[in-house]
C-alpha positions as CSV (number, residue, x, y, z in Angstrom):
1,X,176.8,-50.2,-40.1
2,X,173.3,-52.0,-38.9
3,X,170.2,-50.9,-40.0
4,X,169.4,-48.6,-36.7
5,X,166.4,-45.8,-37.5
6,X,167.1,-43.9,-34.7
7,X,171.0,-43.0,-34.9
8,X,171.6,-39.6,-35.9
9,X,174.9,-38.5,-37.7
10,X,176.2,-36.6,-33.8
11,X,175.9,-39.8,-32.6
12,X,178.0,-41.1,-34.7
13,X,180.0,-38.3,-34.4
14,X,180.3,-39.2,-30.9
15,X,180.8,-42.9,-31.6
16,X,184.0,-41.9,-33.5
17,X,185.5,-39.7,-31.0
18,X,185.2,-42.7,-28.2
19,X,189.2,-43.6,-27.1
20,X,190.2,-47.0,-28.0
21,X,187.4,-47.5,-31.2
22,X,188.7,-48.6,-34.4
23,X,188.3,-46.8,-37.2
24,X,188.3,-47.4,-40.7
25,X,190.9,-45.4,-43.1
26,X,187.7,-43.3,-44.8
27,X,186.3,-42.7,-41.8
28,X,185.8,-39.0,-42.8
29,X,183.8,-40.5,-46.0
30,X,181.8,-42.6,-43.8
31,X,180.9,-39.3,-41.8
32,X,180.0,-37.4,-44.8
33,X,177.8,-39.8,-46.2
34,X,176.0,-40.4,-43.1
35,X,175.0,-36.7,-43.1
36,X,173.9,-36.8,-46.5
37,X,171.9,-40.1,-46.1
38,X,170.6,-39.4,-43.1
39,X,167.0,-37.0,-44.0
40,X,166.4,-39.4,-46.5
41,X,166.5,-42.4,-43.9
42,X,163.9,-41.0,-41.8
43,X,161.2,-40.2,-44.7
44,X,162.2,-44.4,-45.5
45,X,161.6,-45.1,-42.0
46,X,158.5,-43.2,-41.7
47,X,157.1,-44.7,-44.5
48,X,158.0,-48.1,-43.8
49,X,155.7,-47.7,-39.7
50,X,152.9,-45.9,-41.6
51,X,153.4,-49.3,-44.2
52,X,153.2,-51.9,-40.5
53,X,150.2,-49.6,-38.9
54,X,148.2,-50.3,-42.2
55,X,148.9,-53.6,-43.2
56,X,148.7,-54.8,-39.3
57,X,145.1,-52.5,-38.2
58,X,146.8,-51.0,-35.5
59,X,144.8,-48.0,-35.9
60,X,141.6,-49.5,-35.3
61,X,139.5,-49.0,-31.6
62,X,139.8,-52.1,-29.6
63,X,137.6,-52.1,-26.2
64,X,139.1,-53.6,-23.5
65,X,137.7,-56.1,-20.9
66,X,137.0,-53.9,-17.6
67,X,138.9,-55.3,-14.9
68,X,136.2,-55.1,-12.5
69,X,133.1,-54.7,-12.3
70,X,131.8,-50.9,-11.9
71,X,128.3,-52.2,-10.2
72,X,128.6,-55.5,-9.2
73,X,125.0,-57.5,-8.6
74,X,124.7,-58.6,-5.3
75,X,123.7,-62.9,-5.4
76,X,120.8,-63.9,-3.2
77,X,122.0,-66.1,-0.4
């Protein structure tokens, strides 16, 4: 399986029970493992985005340009 953060073990449940997928022989094994893997996968996960939000700033206030002006100064003509 590819590394995918969000697939829970009913979707693979569901993924198994689609007509016309191959299966592997221990698919069962497969199954169980995925449950049991699965709590642990998401406390990786979390610590791996709290890791990228730290490393990259992304917590830090960042002012944006204003897109218009809110009083615009009238030019002398």
């Amino acid at each position: 399986m590819l590394f995918r953060p969000e697939l829970k073990p009913g979707m693979v449940e569901d993924m198994i029970m689609e007509e016309g997928r191959p299966l592997p022989d221990n698919i069962s094994e497969v199954l169980e493992e995925t449950r049991a893997q699965w709590l642990e996968s998401q406390r990786t996960t979390d610590r791996v985005i709290a890791a990228l939000v730290s490393a990259l700033d992304l917590m830090q206030e960042r002012r944006k340009m204003p897109v218009f002006k809110l009083n615009p100064v009238e030019s002398e003509e």
